[in-house]
Structure formats: structure tokens, C-alpha cells
C-alpha positions in Angstrom: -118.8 -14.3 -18.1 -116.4 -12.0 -19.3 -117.1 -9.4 -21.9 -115.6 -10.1 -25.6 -113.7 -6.2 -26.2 -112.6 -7.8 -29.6 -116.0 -6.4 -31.8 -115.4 -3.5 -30.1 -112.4 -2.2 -31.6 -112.5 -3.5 -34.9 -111.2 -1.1 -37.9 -113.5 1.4 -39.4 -111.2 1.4 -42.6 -112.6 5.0 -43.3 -110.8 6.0 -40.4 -107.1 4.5 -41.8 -104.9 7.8 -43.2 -101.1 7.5 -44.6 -100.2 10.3 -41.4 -101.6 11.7 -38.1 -103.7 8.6 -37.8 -105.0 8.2 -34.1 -108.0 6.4 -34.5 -106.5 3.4 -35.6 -104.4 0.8 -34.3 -101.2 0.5 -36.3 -100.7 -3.1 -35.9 -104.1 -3.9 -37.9 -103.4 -4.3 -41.0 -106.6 -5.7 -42.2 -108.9 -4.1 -43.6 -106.9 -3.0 -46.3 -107.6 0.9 -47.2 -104.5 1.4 -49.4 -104.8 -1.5 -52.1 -101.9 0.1 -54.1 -99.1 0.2 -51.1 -100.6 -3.9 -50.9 -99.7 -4.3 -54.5 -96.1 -2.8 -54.1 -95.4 -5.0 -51.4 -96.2 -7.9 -53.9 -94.4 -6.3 -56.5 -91.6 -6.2 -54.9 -91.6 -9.8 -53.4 -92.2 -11.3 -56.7 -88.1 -9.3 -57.2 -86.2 -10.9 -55.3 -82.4 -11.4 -55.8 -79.5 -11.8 -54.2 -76.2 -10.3 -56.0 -74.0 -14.0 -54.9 -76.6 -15.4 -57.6 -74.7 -13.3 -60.6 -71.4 -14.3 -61.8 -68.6 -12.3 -62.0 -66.2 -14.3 -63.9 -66.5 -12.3 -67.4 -66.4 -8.8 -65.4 -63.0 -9.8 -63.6 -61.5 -11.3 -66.7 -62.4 -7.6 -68.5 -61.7 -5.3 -65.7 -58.2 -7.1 -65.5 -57.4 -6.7 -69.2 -56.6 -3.5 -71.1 -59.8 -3.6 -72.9 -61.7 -1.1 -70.7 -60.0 2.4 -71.0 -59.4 4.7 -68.4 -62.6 6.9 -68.7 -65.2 3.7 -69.2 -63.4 2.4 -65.3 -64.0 6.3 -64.1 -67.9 5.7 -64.8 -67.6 2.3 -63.6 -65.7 3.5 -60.1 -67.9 6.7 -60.1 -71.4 4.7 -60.0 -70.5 2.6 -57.9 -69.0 5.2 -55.4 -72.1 6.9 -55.8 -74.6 4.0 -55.5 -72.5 2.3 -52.4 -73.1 5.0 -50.1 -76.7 6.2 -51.7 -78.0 3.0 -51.1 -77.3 3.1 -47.2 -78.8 6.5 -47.3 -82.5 5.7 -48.8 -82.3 2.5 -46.1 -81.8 4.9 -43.1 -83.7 7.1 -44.1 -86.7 4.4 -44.2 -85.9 3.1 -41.1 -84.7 6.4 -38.8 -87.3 8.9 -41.0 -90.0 7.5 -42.7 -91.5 4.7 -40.5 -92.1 5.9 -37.7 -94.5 9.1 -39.4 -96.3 6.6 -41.5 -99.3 5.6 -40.0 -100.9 2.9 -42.2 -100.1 -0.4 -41.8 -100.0 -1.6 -45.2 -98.2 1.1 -46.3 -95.5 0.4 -42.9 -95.8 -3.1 -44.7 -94.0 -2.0 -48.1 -91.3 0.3 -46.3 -90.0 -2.9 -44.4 -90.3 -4.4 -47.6 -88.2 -2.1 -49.0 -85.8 -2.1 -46.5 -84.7 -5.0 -47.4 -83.9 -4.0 -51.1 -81.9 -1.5 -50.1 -79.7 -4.0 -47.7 -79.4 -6.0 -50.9 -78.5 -3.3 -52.9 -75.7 -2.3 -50.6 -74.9 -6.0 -50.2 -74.7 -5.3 -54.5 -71.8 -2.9 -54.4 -69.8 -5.0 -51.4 -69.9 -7.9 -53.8 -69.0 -5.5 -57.3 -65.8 -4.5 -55.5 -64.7 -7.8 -53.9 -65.1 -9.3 -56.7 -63.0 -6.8 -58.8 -60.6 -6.6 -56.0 -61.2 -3.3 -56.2 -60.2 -0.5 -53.1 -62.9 -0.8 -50.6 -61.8 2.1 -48.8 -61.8 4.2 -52.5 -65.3 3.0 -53.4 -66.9 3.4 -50.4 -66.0 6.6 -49.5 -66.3 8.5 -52.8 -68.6 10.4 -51.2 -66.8 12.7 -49.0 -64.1 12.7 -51.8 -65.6 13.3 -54.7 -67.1 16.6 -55.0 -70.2 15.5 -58.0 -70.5 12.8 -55.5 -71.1 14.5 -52.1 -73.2 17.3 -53.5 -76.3 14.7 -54.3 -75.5 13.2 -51.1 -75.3 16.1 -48.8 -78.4 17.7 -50.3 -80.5 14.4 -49.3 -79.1 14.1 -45.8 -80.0 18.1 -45.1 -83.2 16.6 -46.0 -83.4 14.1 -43.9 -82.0 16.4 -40.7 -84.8 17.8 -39.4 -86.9 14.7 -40.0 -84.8 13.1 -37.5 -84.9 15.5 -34.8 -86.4 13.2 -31.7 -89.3 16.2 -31.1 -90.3 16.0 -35.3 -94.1 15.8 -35.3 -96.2 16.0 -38.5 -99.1 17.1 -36.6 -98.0 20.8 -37.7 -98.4 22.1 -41.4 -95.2 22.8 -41.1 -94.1 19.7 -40.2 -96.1 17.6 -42.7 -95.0 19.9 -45.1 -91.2 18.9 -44.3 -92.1 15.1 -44.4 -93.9 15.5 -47.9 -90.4 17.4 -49.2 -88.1 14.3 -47.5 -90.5 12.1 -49.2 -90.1 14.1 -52.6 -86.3 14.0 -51.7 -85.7 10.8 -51.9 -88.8 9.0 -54.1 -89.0 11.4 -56.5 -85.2 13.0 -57.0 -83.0 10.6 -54.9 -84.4 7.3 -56.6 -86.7 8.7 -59.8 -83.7 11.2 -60.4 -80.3 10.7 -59.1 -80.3 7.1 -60.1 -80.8 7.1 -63.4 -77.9 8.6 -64.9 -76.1 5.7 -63.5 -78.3 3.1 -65.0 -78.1 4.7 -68.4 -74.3 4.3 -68.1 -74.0 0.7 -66.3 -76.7 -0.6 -68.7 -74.7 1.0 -71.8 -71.6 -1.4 -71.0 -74.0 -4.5 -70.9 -75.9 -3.3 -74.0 -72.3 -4.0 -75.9 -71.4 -7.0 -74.0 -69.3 -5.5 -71.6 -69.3 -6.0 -67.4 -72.1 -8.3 -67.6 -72.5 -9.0 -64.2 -72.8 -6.0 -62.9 -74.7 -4.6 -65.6 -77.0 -7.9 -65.3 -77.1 -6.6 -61.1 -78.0 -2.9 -62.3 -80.9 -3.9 -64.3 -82.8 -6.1 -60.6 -81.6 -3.1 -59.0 -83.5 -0.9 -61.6 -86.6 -3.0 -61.2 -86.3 -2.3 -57.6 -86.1 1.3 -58.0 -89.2 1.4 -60.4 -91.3 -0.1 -57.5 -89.7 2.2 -55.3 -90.7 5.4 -57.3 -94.0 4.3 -58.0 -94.9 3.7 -54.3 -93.3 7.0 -53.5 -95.3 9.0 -55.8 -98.4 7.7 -54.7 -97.8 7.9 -50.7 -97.2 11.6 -52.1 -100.0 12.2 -53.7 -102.2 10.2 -51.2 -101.1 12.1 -48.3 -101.6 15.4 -50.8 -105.3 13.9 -51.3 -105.5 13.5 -47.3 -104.2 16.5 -46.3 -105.2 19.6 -49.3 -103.7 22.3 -47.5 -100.3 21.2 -47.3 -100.3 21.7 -50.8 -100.2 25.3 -50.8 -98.7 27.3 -54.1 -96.1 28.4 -51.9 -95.0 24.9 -51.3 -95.5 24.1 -54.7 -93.0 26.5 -56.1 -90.5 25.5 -53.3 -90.5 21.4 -54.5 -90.2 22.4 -57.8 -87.0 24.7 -56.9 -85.8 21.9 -55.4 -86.4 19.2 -58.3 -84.5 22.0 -60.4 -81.3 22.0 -58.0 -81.0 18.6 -57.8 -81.4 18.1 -62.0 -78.1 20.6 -61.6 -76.3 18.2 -59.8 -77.2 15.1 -61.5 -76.2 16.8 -64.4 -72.8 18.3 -62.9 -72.3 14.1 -61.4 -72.7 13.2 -65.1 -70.5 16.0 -66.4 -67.9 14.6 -63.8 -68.4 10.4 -65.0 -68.2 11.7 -68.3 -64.9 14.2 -69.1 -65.1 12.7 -72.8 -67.1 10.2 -74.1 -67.5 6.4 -74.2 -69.8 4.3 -75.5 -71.8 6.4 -77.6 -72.7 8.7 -74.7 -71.8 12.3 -73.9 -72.1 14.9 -71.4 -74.7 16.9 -73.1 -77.0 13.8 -73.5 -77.7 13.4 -70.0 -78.4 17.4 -69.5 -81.6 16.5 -72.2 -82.1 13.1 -70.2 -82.2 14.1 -66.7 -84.2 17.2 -67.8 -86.6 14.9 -69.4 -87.3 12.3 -66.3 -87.3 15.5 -64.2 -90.7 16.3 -66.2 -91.9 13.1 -65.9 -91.1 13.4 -62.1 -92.8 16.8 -61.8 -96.2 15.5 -63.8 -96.5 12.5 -61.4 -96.6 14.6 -58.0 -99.0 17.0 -60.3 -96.8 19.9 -61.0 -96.2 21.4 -64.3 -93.2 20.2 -66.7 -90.3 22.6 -67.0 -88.2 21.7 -69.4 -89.4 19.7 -72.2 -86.3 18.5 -73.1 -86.3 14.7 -75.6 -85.2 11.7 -74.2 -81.9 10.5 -75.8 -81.9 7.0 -74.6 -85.5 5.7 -75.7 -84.3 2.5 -74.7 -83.9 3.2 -71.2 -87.8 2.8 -71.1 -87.7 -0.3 -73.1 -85.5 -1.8 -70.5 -87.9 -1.0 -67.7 -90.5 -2.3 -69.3 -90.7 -6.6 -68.4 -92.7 -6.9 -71.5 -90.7 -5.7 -73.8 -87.4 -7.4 -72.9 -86.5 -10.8 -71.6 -87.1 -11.9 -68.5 -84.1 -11.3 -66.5 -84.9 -13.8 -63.7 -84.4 -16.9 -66.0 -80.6 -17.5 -65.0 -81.8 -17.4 -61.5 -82.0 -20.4 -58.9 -85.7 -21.5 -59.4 -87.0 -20.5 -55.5 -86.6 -16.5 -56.7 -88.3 -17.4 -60.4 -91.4 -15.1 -60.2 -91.1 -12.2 -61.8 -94.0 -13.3 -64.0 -96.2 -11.6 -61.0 -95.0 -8.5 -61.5 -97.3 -5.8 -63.3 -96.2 -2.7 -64.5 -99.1 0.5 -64.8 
């Protein structure tokens, strides 16, 4: 009778790490090791959209008008110039970077997860400018025209470079070490930095009844991007946990050099949207804002604040907070109604 070799390589879920894992067959997923990268992967079922499920009819009639003046369309054209090629960015980098030196099932389980997010969210920006009729070409290639633009996005695709070289290993320091500052890259500044002064500015027009649609598009989008940061930081500080000496006060002061470059050139993209200003926001603002979630940023990955700087849009944490606002599913066809599963730490 033939021998059962099943028993025999069972998981020893102590064995399971987030990288370098050779004990462990990738394809087992259970036992689950990593309950939190399990409770993202909910989370971010329990989102899901699709943009064809907003209307546009209020935005068109608006954008068509001459009720929007000429610096409230630059914001408008200069997020989603921005956004439109970001998104595509994040999404390759998950698929081309990330997954294949993650070697933990259930955390592999929320990156295809997210993959997906960032497909709608580029499927987002293709329906914002059809809909407006706006120039595809113009919008979507903003980055290698606009100079506040192609800054953010150059400095994530240098980081992405070497990650992609077919001989990357993280089996070296080294090499771990320039996976944890990809990861950083784009969790922590690309999607817990860069982002944000674009959802201050898209969610001030819907806050005074103005481009609805999109603004209703930027707030799923923004629920995406909180799962998104919260999984990032702790696949950081996990792997940090895992691995103790990559953590080095050497490499320390190099991430948070590189959080402080990239809070420049958030704040130069927002200088750049905002000439002079609309809608009760101004330049300055978003130094003291972006400074301020750049703390927050640091703290989370366990490095020390650096600029203490107030947050001038208090509400910006009302509005990511489900609890506190309405439930921005309700207008949606009932099959995506369950946003009452998500849960917020």
C-alpha cells in the first residue's frame, strides 16, 4: 500500500516568515501565521466598487459651465494627471516587485487583492476623463510633462529599479534592506504621503457640492488607500520584527531622509496645483499638512516625528473614519453593499 506523504509535510506555522522563507511551501495558506494580512484581505473585499457605478451627469453639466474657474480645473487636471499614472505605478510595482519577495501566503493573498484596487483605480481616472471628454493624451501623460508631477513619480520608480533587476535576492542585508525602503516608498510615502494632498483637494470640491462624482470616486478610492497603508506598515514592521538587524541606525537615518525628500515634493506638487487659492485652501496649508501625516508616517514604522507641524484639515480624519460619516456604499447596486464589515483600528 502506498505511503500517505500528505502528514508529512504539513505546515509548522512557526516556520512561516513575510521573506526568505524556505521551509514552507508558498501555496499553503493554512495555517494562518499573519492574522492581520487575513484581515486586510477582508477589508478590502468588503470595498468593492467599480467607478461605472458613479454618475457623472452633475460633474459634466459643471465642468462644461463657467462655474469652475480656471485654477479649481488646474487642481482638477493636476490630480488626476498625477493619480492616472500613480496608480499604474503602485500596481506594477505589486506585481513586477513585491510578490515575488513576499513569501507568506496570506500576505501574497492581500497583494493580489490589492492588485485589483489599483486596476480599478486606474479604470477610475479612464472613466473621469471620458466622461468629461477631457484630453486623454494631456491627462495621462502629465507625468513626463509636468515637472511637480514627474518628480514624485521618478523618485518611486528609482525605487523600484533595483528591485526589478532579474538577479535581486533579499537573502543579503543589503538586499532586504532595499526591499524594506521600496516597501517604505510606496506604503508609507507613495500611498500614506503623496496621495493625500490630492484627496484633501478632490474631497474639498465635494464638501461644497461641487464634482460630485468624482469626489464621491476619491473618497472609495481613499478607503482603498487606508487599507493599503495599514497593511504596508505592518508587512514593515513585521519583516523589522523578523529580521532585527536590518534595522540598523544607519538605515534608520537613511528612510527618514527619504520620508523628508519626498514631504518636499509633495509640498512643491501642491505649491504647483495651488498658484492662488480656491476653496478655502492655500499653498502654505498643505506644507503644515503633509508635514503633519509625514509624522504620523514616521511614528507607525517606529521612527521619531520631525516636524510637529498641526493638521489644518481636521476633517480629512473625520472623512476616513466610516463611523463618523455616512456610509458611502448606500447609492451602490446591492451585490457590493458591505462595507458594514469593515473595521477600522
Amino acid at each position: 500500500m502506498a505511503k500517505n506523504q500528505g502528514s508529512e509535510q504539513r505546515i509548522d506555522v512557526s516556520q512561516k516568515r513575510l521573506i526568505n522563507c524556505h521551509a514552507v511551501d508558498v501555496n499553503q495558506l493554512m495555517p494562518l501565521k499573519y492574522k492581520w494580512a487575513w484581515e486586510h484581505y477582508l477589508n478590502g473585499c468588503a470595498n468593492t466598487w467599480m467607478p461605472s457605478e458613479v454618475p457623472m451627469g452633475k460633474d459634466i453639466e459643471l465642468w462644461k459651465s463657467d462655474k469652475l474657474s480656471e485654477d479649481e480645473r488646474r487642481v482638477i487636471m493636476r490630480t488626476l494627471g498625477f493619480f492616472s499614472t500613480a496608480e499604474s505605478l503602485v500596481g506594477n510595482n505589486i506585481v513586477l516587485a513585491i510578490f515575488r519577495h513576499i513569501t507568506n501566503p496570506e500576505a501574497r493573498q492581500y497583494l493580489l487583492r490589492q492588485s485589483f484596487e489599483e486596476a480599478v483605480h486606474t479604470h477610475t481616472f479612464l472613466y473621469i476623463v471620458e466622461s468629461l471628454t477631457l484630453d486623454q493624451g494631456e491627462v495621462f501623460n502629465m507625468y513626463n510633462e509636468i515637472n511637480s508631477i514627474h518628480s514624485k513619480d521618478h523618485f518611486e520608480m528609482q525605487l523600484t529599479e533595483e528591485i526589478l533587476k532579474p538577479n535581486f535576492s533579499t537573502a543579503t542585508k543589503e538586499g532586504a534592506q532595499k526591499f524594506l525602503e521600496n516597501l517604505i516608498g510606496y506604503y508609507i510615502i507613495m500611498e500614506g504621503i503623496f496621495f493625500y494632498s490630492g484627496f484633501v483637494m478632490i474631497l474639498s470640491f465635494l464638501r461644497q457640492n461641487k464634482m460630485v462624482g468624482i469626489g464621491e470616486q476619491f473618497q472609495y478610492i481613499l478607503r482603498d488607500e487606508t487599507v493599503h497603508l495599514n497593511f504596508g506598515i505592518d508587512l514593515v514592521n513585521g519583516i523589522k520584527e523578523e529580521n532585527p538587524s536590518l534595522w540598523t541606525p544607519e538605515f534608520q537615518k537613511k528612510i527618514t531622509a527619504t520620508i523628508q525628500e519626498a514631504v518636499e515634493l509633495e509640498i512643491f506638487y501642491a505649491q504647483d496645483c495651488l498658484p492662488r487659492g480656491i476653496l478655502g485652501l492655500t499653498a502654505p496649508m498643505f506644507r503644515d499638512y503633509v508635514q503633519h501625516i509625514a509624522d504620523r508616517r514616521l511614528e507607525r514604522i517606529g521612527l521619531k516625528a520631525v516636524y510637529k507641524s498641526k493638521n489644518p484639515f481636521p476633517w480629512m480624519s473625520e472623512t476616513i473614519d466610516l463611523g463618523k460619516e455616512k456610509n458611502f456604499f448606500e447609492t451602490r447596486v446591492t451585490e457590493y453593499q458591505s462595507s458594514s464589515n469593515l473595521v477600522w483600528s
